[in-house]
C-alpha positions in Angstrom: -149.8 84.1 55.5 -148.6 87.7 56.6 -152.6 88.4 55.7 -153.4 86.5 58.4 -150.8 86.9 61.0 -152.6 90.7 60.5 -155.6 89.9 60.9 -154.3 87.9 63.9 -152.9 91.3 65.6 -156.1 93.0 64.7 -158.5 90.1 66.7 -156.0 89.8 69.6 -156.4 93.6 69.8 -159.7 93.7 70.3 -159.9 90.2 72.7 -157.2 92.1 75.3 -159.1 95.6 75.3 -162.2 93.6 75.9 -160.6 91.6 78.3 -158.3 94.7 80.1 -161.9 97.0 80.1 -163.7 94.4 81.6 -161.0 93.4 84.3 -161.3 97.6 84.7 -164.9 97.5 85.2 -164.4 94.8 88.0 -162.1 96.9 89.7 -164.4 99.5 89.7 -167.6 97.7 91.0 -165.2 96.7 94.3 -163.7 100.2 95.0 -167.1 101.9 94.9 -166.8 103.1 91.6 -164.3 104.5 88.5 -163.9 107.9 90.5 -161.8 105.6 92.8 -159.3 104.6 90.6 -156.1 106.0 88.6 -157.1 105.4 85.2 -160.6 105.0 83.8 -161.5 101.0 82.6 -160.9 101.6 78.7 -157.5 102.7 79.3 -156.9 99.4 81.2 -158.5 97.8 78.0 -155.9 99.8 75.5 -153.1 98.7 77.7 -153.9 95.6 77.8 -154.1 95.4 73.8 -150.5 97.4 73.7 -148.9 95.0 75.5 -150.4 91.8 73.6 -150.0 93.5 69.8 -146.4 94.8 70.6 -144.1 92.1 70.6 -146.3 90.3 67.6 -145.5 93.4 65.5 -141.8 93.0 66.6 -141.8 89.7 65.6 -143.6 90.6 62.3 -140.7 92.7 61.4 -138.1 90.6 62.6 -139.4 87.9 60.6 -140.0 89.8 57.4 -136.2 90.5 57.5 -134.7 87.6 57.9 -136.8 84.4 57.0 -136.9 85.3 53.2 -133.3 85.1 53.5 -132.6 81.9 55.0 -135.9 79.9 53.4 -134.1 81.0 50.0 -130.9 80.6 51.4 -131.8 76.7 52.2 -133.8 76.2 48.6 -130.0 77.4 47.2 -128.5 74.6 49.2 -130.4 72.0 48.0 -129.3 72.2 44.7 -127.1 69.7 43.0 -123.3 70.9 42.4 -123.6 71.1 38.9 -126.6 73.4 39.1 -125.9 75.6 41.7 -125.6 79.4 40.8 -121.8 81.3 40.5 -122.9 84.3 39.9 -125.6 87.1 40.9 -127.7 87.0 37.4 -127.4 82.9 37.3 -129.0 83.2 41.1 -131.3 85.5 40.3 -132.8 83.3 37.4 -132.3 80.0 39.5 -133.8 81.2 42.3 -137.1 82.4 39.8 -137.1 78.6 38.9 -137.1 77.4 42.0 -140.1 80.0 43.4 -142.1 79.0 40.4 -142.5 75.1 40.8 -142.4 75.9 44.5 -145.9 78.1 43.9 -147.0 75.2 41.9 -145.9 76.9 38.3 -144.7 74.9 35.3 -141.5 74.6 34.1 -141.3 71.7 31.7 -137.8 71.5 30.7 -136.7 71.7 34.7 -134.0 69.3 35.9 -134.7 67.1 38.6 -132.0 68.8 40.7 -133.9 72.2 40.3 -137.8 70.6 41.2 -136.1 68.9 44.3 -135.0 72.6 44.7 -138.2 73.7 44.7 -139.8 71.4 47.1 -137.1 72.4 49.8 -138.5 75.8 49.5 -142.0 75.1 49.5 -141.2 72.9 52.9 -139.5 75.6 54.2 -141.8 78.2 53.3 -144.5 76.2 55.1 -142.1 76.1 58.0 -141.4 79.6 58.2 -145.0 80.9 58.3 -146.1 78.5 60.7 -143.0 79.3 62.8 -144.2 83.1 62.3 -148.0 81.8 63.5 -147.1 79.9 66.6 -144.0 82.8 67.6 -146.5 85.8 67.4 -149.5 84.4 69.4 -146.8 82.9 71.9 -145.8 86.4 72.5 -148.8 88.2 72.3 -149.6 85.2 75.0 -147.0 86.4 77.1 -147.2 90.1 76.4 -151.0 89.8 77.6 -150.5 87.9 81.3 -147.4 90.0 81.7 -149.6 93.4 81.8 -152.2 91.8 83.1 -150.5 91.1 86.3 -149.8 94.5 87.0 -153.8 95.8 86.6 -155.2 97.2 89.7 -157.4 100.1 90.8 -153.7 102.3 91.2 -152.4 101.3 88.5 -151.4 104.2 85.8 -152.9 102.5 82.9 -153.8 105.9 81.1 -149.9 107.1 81.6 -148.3 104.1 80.3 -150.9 104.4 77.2 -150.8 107.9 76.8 -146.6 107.3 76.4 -147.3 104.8 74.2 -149.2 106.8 72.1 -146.5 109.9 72.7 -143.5 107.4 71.0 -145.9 106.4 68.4 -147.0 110.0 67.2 -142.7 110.6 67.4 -142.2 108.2 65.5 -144.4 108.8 62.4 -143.4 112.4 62.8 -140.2 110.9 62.3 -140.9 108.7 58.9 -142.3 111.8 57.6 -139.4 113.9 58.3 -136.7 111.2 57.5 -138.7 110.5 54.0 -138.0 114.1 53.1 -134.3 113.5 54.4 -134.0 110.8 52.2 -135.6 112.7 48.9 -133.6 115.3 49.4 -130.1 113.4 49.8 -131.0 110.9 46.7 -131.8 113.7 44.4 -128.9 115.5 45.6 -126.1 112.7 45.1 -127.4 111.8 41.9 -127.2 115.4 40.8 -123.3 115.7 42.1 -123.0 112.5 39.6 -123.6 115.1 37.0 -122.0 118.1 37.9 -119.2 115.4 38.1 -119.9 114.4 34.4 -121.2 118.0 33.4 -120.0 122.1 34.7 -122.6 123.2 37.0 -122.1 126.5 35.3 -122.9 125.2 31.9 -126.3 123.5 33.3 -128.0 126.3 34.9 -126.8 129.4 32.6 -126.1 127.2 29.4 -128.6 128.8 26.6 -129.1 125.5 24.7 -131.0 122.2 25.7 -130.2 118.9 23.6 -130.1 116.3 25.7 -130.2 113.4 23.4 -127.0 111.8 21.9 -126.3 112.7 18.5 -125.6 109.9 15.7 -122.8 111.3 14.3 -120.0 113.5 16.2 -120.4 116.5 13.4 -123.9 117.4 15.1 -124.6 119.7 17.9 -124.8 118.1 21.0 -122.8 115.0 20.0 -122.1 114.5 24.0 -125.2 116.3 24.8 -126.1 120.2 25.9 -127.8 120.6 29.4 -128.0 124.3 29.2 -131.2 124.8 31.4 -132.2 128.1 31.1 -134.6 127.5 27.9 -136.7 125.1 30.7 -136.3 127.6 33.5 -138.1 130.1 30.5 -140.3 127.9 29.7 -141.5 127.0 33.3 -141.5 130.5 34.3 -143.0 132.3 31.4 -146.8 129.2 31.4 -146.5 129.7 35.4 -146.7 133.7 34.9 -149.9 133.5 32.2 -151.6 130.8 34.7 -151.2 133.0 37.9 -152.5 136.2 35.5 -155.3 133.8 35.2 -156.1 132.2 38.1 -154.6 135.2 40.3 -157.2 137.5 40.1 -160.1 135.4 39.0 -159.6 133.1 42.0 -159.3 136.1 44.6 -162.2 138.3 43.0 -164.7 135.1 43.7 -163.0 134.1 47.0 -164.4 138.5 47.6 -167.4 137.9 46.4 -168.3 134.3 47.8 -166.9 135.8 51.7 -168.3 139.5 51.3 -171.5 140.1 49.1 -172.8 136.3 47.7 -175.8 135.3 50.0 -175.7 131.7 51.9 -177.9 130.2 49.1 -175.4 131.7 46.4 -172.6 130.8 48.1 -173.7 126.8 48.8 -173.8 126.5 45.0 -171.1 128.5 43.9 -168.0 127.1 46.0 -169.0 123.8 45.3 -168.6 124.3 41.7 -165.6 126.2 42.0 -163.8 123.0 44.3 -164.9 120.7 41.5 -162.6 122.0 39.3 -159.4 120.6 41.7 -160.8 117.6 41.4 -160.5 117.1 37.6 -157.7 114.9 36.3 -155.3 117.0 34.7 -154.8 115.2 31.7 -158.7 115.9 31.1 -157.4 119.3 31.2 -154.6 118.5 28.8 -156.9 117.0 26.0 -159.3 120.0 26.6 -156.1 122.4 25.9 -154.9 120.1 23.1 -158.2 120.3 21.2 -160.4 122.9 21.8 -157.8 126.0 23.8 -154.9 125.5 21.4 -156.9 125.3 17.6 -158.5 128.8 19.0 -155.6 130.5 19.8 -154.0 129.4 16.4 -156.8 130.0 14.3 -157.5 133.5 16.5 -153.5 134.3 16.1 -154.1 133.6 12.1 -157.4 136.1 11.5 -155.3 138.6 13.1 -152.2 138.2 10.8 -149.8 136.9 13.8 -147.8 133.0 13.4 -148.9 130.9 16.1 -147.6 127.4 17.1 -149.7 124.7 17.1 -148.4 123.9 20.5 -148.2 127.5 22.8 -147.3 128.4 25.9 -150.4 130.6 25.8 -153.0 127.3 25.6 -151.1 125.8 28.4 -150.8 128.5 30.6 -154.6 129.2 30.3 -156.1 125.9 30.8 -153.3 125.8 33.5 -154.6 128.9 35.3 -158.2 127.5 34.8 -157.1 124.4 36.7 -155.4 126.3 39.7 -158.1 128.7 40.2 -159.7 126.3 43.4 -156.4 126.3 44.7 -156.5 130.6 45.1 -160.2 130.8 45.7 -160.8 128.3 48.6 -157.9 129.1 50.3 -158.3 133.0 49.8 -162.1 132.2 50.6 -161.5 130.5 53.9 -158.8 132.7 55.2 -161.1 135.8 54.6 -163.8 134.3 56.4 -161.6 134.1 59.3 -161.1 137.9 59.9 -162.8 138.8 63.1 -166.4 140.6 62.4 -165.0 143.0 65.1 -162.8 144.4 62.1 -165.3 144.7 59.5 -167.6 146.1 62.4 -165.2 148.9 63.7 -164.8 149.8 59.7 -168.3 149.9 59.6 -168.6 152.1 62.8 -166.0 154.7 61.1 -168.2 155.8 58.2 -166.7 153.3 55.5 -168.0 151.5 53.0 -168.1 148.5 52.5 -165.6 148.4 49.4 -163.6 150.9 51.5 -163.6 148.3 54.2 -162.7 144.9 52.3 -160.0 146.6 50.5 -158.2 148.8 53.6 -159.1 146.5 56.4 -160.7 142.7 55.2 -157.4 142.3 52.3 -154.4 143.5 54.8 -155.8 141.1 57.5 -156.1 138.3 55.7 -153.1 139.0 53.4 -150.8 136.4 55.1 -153.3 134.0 53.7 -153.5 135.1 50.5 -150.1 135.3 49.6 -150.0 131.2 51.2 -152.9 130.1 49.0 -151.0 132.2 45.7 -147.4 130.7 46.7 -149.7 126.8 46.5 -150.9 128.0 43.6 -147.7 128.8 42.1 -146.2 125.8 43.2 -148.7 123.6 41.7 -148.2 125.5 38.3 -144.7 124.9 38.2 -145.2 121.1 39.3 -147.6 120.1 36.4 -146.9 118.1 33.3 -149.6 116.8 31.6 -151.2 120.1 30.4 -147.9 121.1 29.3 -147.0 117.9 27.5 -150.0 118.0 25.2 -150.5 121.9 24.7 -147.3 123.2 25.4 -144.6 120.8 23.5 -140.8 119.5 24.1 -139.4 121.9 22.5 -136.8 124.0 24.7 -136.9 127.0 23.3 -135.6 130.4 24.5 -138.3 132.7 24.4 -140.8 134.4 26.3 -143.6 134.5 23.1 -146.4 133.1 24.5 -147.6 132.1 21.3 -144.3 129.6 20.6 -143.6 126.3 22.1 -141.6 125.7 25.1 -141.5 123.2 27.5 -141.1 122.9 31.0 -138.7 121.5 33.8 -141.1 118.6 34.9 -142.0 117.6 30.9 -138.3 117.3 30.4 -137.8 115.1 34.0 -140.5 113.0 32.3 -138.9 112.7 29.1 -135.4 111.7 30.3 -136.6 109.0 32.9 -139.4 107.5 29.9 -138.0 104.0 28.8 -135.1 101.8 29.2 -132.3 104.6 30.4 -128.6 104.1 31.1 -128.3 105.9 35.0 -124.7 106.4 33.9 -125.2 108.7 31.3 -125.3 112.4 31.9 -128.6 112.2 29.7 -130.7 110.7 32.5 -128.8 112.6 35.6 -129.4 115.5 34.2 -133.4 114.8 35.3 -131.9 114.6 38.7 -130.5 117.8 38.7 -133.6 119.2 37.4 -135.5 117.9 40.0 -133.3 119.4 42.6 -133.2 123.0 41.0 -136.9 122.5 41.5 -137.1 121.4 44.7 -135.3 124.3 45.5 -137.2 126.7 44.0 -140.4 125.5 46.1 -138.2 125.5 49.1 -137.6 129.2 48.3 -141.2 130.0 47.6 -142.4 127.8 50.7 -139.3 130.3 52.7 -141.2 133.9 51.2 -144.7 133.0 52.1 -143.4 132.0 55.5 -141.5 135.3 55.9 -144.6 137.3 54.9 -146.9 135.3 57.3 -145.0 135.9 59.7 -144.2 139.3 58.7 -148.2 140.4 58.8 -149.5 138.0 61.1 -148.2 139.9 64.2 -149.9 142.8 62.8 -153.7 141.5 63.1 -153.4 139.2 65.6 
């Protein structure tokens, strides 16, 4: 029913802009023509549709919140004494009964109490969406012949829209701001559940990860160790061999596709390059599992070194293959951006042109640069999959790329996998890693801000 009641709003939207615009085209034909009125005929057609979908989305809302309630709230009620629930699991299951012979389902050892039950709701349901029907085109009704009384060839139609569309805008900037808000404060209560449970000292310089309960009270990490810093190692050390991949690679070919490649050259070799972001990542993982890491090994063993079967070094590499559009199209865009005058003044001084990319093209687009490398990084430090089937679980302190670590987001994965306790230190502790991440992009987003704005002033 709420299907329809949408497609409702969407039909009486387009009836009252017909009908406003045309009521706005009459007004014009008597006055001698639109340059005689306020507002041009569509925006008495878009007022017109304001004023009719308005209170039906209201009333959509208002509905959604409280019929549910009082249609289950009546099915409760026409239970029998005997059957009626005392408790929030025996409601919960009564009430998944009830909703089951209401949609028609079987339940074959059901007592009559509990089908009787389940025909209240039904009847009520029926009510509720027909109540829903009949309210929202009764207002849309009255929402219509309420604005179009006020129509005439002065009347601001294209200020009352143009506010409407004002508190609209506001207000999605407002979900998106209040979303982050919200993040933010549910990661960060969840991680002060921990530190209540666990020292904050002990979590981000303890030297030892174990975060899974022990079977006996002899082993380490009976209670569990949250000593982070193995992860932070781990996260930093694959981030660090992906940027030394996918740094210079993606900002040499951003150089070459701006500066020297020719337009044919450059329509083919972009392309390619953008195809790459659009990979799944854990294609990338399997191509890191099979092909990257057995190389590295087998590579590692002619040469006499040990070399896990799981490495940072696969991961980071496949991961620095996989972030390379993320440098390259950015850096490529932003470099294309610098004003020819630049390169043309260089040009006019006697330099060359690697003399000019490198001591005028570079510093002028280096706010940019340093954005798309900060993405870049970001992305590194945000990816699992790659790491999860090249890289390992293991939280290990080390910076060998050629051992097995993991990361901060494979571990958040790990602890949230499965049934969990959210009492348990065990599965806050994801929490709190998610928050030290979230501040470390915070920081990172914080640099490449400073340095834009450091630079920008410079070129502009």
């Amino acid at each position: 029913m709420t299907f329809i009641y949408i497609l409702g709003i969407a039909l009486v939207a387009i009836g009252a802009y017909v009908a406003g615009r045309q009521r706005g085209l009459t007004f014009a034909v008597a006055g001698g023509g639109a340059a005689r009125m306020h507002s041009l005929p569509s925006y008495h057609g878009f007022y017109l549709a304001v004023a009719a979908i308005a209170p039906m989305l209201l009333w959509l809302f208002a509905w959604q919140a409280v019929a549910p309630k009082l249609v289950e709230a009546q099915a409760i009620a026409a239970l029998p004494a005997d059957l009626a629930p005392t408790d929030p699991l025996t409601y919960g299951a009564r009430l998944r009964e009830i909703t089951t012979l209401a949609q028609g389902g079987q339940i074959p050892d059901a007592a009559p109490g509990v089908r009787a039950a389940g025909e209240t709701l039904a009847t009520w349901t029926m009510v509720a969406d027909w109540t829903l029907l009949v309210g929202g085109f009764a207002l849309a009704l009255l929402g219509f012949f309420w604005a179009a009384r006020q129509l005439s060839p002065a009347f601001r139609a294209r200020n009352r829209v143009e506010k409407v569309v004002g508190v609209l805008l506001l207000a999605c900037s407002a979900v998106a701001v209040l979303t982050t808000v919200g993040i933010v404060f549910s990661v960060l209560f969840e991680t002060l559940r921990f530190f209540s449970k666990y020292p904050w000292y002990d979590f981000l310089f303890g030297l030892q990860w174990s975060p899974q309960t022990a079977i006996r009270a002899d082993q380490v990490g009976a209670s569990g160790t949250f000593g982070a810093v193995p992860l932070f190692a781990g996260t930093t050390l694959i981030m660090l061999i992906a940027m030394l991949v996918a740094g210079p690679i993606g900002l040499f070919s951003a150089i070459y596709m701006a500066e020297y490649a020719s337009p044919r050259v450059r329509s083919i070799v972009k392309p390619v390059l953008e195809v790459l972001a659009g990979v799944p990542t854990v294609v990338f993982g399997f191509f890191a599992a099979l092909t990257v890491a057995p190389f590295i090994r087998a590579t590692g063993e002619t040469l006499g070194l040990h070399v896990a079967s799981e490495s940072a070094l696969a991961a980071g590499l496949v991961m620095g293959v996989m972030i390379i559009p993320f440098v390259s199209s950015l850096s490529d865009d932003v470099i294309n951006a610098v004003p020819q005058s630049l390169r043309d003044g260089s040009y006019g001084m006697g330099a060359t042109k690697s003399e000019t990319i490198k001591k005028v093209i570079l510093p002028a687009a280096l706010p940019g640069i340093v954005s798309a490398f900060m993405l870049a990084i970001s992305r590194a430090v945000g990816e699992t999959m790659i790491v999860v089937m090249a890289a390992g679980l293991a939280g290990n302190l080390t910076f060998n790329p050629l051992e097995a670590v993991t990361t901060v987001t494979v571990q958040i994965k790990t602890l949230l996998v499965g049934d969990q306790e959210f009492d348990s230190p065990k599965t806050l502790s994801a929490f709190a890693l998610g928050f030290v991440l979230f501040f470390f992009t915070l920081v990172l987003n914080f640099i490449a801000l400073r340095i834009v704005q450091k630079y920008r002033e410079q070129y502009d």
